[in-house]
N, C-alpha and C positions, 0 to 999 in steps of 0.2 A: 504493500500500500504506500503510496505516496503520503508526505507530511501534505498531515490536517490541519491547515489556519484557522483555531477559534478564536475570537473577539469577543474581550468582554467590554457590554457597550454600557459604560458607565454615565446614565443620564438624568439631568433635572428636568424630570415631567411637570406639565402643571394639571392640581387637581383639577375634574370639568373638562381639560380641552380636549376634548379625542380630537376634533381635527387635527389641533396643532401639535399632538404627542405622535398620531399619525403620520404629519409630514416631518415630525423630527426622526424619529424611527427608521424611515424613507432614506431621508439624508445619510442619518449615520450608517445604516447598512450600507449605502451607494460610496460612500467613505473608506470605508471598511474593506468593500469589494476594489476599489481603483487603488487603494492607495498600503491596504495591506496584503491584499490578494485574500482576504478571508474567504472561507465557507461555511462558517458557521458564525453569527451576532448573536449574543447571549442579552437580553437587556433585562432590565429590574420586574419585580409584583405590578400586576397591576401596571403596567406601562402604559395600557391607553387610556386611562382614567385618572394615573396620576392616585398617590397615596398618601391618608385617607380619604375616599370619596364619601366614608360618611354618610350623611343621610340623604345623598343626590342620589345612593344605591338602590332608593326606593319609587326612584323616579323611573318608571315607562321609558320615556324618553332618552335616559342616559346610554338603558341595555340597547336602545335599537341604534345609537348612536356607538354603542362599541361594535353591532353585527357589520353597519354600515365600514366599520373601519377596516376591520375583518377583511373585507369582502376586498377594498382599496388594496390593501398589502398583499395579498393574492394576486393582484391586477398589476399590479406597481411594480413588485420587488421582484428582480429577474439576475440570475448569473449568481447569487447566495442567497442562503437560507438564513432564519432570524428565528430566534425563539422569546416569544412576548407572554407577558403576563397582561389578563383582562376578564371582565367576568363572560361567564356564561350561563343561560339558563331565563327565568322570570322570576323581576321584581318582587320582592314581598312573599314571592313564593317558596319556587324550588331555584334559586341561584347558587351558584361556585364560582368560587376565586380560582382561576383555572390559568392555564398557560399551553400553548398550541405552538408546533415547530413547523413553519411556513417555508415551503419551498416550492421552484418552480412552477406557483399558483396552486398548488395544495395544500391542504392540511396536513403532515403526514400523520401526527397525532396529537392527542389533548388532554393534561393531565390536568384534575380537580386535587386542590389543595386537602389532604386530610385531617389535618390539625389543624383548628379556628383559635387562637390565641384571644381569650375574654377578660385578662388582666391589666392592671397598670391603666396607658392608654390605650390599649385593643379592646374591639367590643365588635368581632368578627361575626360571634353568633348571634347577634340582632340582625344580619344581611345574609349571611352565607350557608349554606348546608353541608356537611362533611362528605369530600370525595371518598370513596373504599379504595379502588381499582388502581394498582401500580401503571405506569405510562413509559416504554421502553421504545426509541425510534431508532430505527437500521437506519443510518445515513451514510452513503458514502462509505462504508462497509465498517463505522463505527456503530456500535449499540449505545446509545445516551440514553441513562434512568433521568425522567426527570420530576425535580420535586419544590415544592417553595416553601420558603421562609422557616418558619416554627415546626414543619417537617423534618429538617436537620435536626431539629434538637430531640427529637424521639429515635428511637429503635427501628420500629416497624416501616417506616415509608422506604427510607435506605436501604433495609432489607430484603423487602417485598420485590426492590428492583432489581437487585441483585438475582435474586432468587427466579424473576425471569427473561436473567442473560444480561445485564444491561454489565456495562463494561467501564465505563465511569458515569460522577452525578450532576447533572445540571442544579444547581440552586439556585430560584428567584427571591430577589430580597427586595423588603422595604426595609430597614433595620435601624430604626431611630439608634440618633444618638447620644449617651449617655457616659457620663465619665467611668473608664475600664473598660468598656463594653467590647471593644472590641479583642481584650485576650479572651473573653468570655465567652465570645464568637467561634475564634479559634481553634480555644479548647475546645467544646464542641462537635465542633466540624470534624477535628483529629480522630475523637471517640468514635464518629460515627465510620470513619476510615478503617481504623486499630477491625472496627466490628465485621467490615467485610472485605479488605481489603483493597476498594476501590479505590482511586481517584476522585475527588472532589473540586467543582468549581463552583466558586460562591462567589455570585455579584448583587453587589449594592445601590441601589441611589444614591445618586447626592443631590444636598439642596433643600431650602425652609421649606414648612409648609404650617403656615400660623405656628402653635406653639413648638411643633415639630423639626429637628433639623437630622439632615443623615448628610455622613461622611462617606460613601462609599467605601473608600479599602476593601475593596474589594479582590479576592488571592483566591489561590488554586493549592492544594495539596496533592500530592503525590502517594504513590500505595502505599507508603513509609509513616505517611501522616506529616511528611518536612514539608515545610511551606516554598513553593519554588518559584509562586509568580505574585506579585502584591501591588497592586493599583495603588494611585495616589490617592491622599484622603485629600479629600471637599474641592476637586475637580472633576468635569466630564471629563471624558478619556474613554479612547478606544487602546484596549489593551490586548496585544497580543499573544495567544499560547500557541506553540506548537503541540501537536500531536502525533507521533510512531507508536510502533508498534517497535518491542525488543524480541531480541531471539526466542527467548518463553511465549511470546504473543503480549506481555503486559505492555499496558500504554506506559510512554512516558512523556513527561510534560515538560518546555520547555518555554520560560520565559524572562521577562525583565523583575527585577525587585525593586520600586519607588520606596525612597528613603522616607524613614518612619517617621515621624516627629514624638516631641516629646508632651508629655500630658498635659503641662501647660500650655502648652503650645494649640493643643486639640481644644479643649476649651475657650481659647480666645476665639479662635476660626471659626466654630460652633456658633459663635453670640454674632461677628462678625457677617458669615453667611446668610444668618437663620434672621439679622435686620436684613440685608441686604435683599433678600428675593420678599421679605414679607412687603418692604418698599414697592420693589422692583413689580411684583405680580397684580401688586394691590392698587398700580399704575398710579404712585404716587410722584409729583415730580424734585420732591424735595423733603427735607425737614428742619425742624426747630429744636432746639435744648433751651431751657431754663438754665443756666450758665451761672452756680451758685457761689465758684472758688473752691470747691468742696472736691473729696473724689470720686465721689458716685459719679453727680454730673462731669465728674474730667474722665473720667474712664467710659463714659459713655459718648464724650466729642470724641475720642478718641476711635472709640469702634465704630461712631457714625462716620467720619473720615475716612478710615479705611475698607468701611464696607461701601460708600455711595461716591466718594471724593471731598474735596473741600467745598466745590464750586454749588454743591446742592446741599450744605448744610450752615445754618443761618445759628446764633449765640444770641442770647437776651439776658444779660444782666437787671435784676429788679431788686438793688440794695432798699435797706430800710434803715431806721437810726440804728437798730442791730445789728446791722454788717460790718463787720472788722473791714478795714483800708486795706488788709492784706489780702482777705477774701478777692474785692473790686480789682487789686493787681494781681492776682495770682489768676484771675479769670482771664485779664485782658492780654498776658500772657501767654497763656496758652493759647488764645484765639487770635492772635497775631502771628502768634508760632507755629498755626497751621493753617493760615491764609484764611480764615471763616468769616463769613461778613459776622460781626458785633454788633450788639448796641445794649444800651445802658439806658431802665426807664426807674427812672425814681417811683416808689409805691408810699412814700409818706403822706403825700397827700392825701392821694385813695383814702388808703386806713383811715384817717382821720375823721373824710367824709362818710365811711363808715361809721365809724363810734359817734360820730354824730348824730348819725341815722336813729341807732341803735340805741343816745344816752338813755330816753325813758324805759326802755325794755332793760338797760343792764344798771340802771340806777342804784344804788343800796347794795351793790353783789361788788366782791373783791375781783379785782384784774386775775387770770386764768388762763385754760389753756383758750377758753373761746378765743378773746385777743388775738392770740397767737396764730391761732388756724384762720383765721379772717386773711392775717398778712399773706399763706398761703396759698387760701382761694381768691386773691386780691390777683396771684400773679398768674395761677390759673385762668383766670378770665384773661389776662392779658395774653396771656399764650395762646388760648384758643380763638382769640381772635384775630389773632395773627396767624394762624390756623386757617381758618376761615375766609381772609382776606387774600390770600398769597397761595393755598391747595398744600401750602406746608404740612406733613404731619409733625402734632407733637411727639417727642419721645420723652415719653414718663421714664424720671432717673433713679426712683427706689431699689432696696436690694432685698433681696429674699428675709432678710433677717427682719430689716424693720416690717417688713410686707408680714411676717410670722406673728410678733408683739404690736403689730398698730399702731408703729411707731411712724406714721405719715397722715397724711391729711386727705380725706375722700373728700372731690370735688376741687381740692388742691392741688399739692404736690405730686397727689395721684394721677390728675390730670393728663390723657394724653391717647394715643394711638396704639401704641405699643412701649410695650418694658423691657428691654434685652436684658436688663440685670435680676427679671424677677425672680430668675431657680437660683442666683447666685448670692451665695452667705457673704457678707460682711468681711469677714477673716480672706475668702477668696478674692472679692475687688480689690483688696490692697494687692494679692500674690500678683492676678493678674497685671495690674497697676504697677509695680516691678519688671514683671514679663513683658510687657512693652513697651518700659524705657530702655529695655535691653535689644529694642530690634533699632529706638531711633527715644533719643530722649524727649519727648511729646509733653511729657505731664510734670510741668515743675517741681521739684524735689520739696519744696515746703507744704504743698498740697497731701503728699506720701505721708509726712512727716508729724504735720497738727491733728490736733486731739479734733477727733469729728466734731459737730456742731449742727444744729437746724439753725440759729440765728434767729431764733423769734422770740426771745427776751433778753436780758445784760446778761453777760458770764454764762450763760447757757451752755451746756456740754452735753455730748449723750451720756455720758456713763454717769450722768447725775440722777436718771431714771431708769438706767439701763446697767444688769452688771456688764462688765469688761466684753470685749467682743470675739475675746478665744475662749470665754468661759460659757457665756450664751448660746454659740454656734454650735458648742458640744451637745448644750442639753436641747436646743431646738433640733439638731440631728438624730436624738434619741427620741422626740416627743415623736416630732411628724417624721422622719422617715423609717426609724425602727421600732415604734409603737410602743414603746415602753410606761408605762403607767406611774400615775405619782410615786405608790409605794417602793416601783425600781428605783425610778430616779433618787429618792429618798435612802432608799439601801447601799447605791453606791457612793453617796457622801455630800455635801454641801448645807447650806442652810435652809433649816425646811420653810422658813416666810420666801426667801428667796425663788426658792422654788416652783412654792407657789404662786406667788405672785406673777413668775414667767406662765407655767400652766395657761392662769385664767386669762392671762392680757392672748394669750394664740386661739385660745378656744372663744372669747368674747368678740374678736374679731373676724370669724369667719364672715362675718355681714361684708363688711369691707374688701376683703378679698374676693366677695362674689360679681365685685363693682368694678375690680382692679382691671389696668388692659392686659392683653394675650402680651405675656413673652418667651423665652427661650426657654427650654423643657434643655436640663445640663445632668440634672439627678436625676436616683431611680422612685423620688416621690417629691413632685413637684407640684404645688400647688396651682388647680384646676382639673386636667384630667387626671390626672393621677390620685389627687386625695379631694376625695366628696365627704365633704361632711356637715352635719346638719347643722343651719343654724343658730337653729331652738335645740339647744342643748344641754344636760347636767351631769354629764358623765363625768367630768374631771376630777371635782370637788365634791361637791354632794350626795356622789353615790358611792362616796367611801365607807365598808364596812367594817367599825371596831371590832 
């Protein structure tokens, strides 16, 4: 047998377009075939819908819009074969997440996904029905099992294929991403290798999709389970494998290995991407930052920089008698240092015309946090109007931590389009915050450096309400993402008012968070899809039993 060129076609779908996932499909195949000589395009889940499609799956029209596409790649694709993920079946009924190997205008066959992932953010089985039937196609005198997503991670699909002749494994991924994930992936993938000996190729998406983002890295494993071919993370890319046969008949794989990056590194990209297409898709043609001197908002000019450019992202400084001289230059700073248009609107007045507003309703009562949150939603209106006026989107600058204790201001500071900081803790914006003065110094070192602050009364600090923010992050990592309950938190050590006090401030704020915008999903329990939980609630405190 002559060497077999597979291509793994590493693409950002977008959810909804079949057309336009259709003629990228097209493209990259036609790519593929002139320019690598391929015979076989492997592409991601779900390629002509774009992943998750969510609850459009329930729409009539989406499935007759995937048969329609169907029918085009048949028609179109001529001289290579492509293997696409898309559903098949009826709406509401009997539908599968399914994936079909297209060549010379046939189908030659069509495997239905059998394991529906209903965890975390999947929720498969509200759309999908489970395929039984292993999918094995004779191409070209290679036998390809092929299987998607959440099927690697079991026994049986891999198996089954094996078991009728297939010779190596196609995998379709949509495979969010989440920090580690992808040794997780790996592992994995090797187990399912070690189990039957085959070859495994695992391709991925890349690219946001609201609070979703995927890196692709996308690689291929050998009968060994050694990793021989590795796509780059959070690029398209067409990647190619060789495939022979050796003296035994085993396949062997041969390709390129894309240099890894390092963990921090995957994180920033992650936030960086995942604003980027949520912009890009949502055909917005620009955006705004509230520009505090702070480093939320400087870690977030900064990812909006390099995920859109300078030329479409705008700074508003809104000082109050509050704001330190240093904050005002530490802002103007940076936004000169990265070309951004600026401007500086005073909010003293506003407020004032506020409490004016306001004096008979807040007559007799001591100043508090109301005051405070005014100045706020003072600058929120100013942003959304500039929002408004200009097609800017806002970007909301909170970070997971305050978003966790309510430590921000709804209809405030909350304010805006999207949050890339919202899966990200506190303790990680500073790392990241480091990690990107190490590619190009961006973010003035006094910023890294001062003790955080909201600015909305004298001497105000966070740790004046808040413990320390290596100590918080621990126990907010234990509440919401490993479940652990007062009485754990309590066994492993601290102060038990302390404790609680964190508890009820995460738990009283779910309201808040249900109000918050979509941002970047970075953990494996990120608030929105990931943790639903009720508003009306007394589990934390109340339901403790002496």
């Amino acid at each position: 047998m002559a060497d077999f060129c597979l291509v793994m076609g590493q693409i950002n779908p977008v959810v909804g377009d079949v057309a336009g996932n259709v003629k990228k499909i097209i493209a990259v195949a036609e790519q593929a075939r002139d320019e690598l000589n391929a015979d076989l395009v492997v592409f991601p889940e779900l390629t002509l819908t774009g992943y998750p499609p969510e609850d459009l799956l329930l729409r009539p029209g989406l499935i007759k819009r995937v048969e329609k596409g169907l029918k085009k790649l048949k028609k179109k694709i001529n001289g290579v074969a492509v293997l696409v993920g898309h559903t098949s079946g009826i709406a509401g009924e009997e539908l599968y997440n399914a994936a079909s190997l297209i060549a010379d205008g046939e189908c030659l066959g069509t495997y239905y996904k059998h394991h529906l992932p209903n965890y975390s953010v999947f929720d498969e089985k509200r759309y999908f029905v489970e395929g039984r039937e292993s999918c094995v196609v004779d191409y070209k005198g290679i036998k390809f099992g092929i299987t998607i997503c959440e099927d690697i991670w079991f026994t049986e699909p891999v198996s089954q294929a094996a078991d009728a002749g297939a010779e190596i494994i196609l995998n379709l991924n949509a495979s969010p991403f989440q920090q580690g994930k992808w040794q997780l992936r790996e592992a994995e993938v090797r187990q399912r290798v070690l189990e039957t000996g085959l070859p495994i190729v695992y391709v991925n998406q890349v690219g946001g999709q609201d609070e979703l983002v995927f890196d692709g890295c996308s690689f291929a494993l050998d009968i060994k389970g050694e990793k021989v071919v590795r796509a780059p993370a959070w690029q398209t890319s067409l990647h190619p494998i060789k495939l022979s046969h050796d003296a035994d008949n085993s396949l062997i794989l041969q390709g390129e290995m894309a240099e890894k990056e390092t963990e921090i590194a995957m994180v920033y990209h992650a936030l960086v991407i995942g604003l980027r297409d949520y912009v890009d898709k949502n055909h917005f043609p620009s955006v705004v930052i509230g520009l505090s001197g702070g480093i939320d908002s400087a870690l977030t000019l900064a990812l909006a920089v390099d995920a859109l450019g300078a030329e479409r992202v705008k700074t508003v400084m809104m000082p109050s008698k509050y704001t330190a001289q240093m904050s005002l230059d530490d802002a103007e700073e940076m936004a000169l240092g990265l070309s951004v248009g600026h401007s500086v609107i005073e909010i003293d007045g506003l407020f004032e015309q506020f409490l004016d507003s306001l004096s008979e309703q807040f007559a007799g009562k001591p100043v508090d946090t109301a005051e405070e949150n005014i100045q706020a939603r003072v600058r929120g209106v100013l942003l959304m109007a500039i929002s408004n006026k200009t097609g800017a989107m806002v970007l909301s600058t909170g970070n997971k931590s305050e978003m966790a204790v309510g430590y921000s201001t709804l209809y405030g500071d909350m304010a805006g389009g999207f949050s890339p900081l919202k899966d990200v803790y506190k303790t990680l914006v500073y790392q990241l915050s480091e990690y990107r003065n190490t590619v190009s110094a961006i973010i003035p070192r006094r910023i890294i450096t001062r003790p955080p602050s909201a600015e909305l009364a004298h001497d105000q600090c966070d740790q004046d309400s808040l413990p320390p923010y290596d100590m918080l992050d621990l126990l907010l990592e234990r509440y919401i993402a490993e479940d652990w309950c007062f009485e754990e938190l309590l066994e492993a050590g601290g102060d038990a008012e302390m404790l609680a006090r964190v508890v009820k401030m995460v738990d009283r704020n779910e309201y808040k968070r249900r109000q918050a915008a979509p941002g970047i999903r970075i953990t494996n329990r990120a608030f929105g899809r990931d943790r639903r939980y009720p508003i009306t609630s007394s589990y934390a405190m109340n339901s403790i039993i002496d």
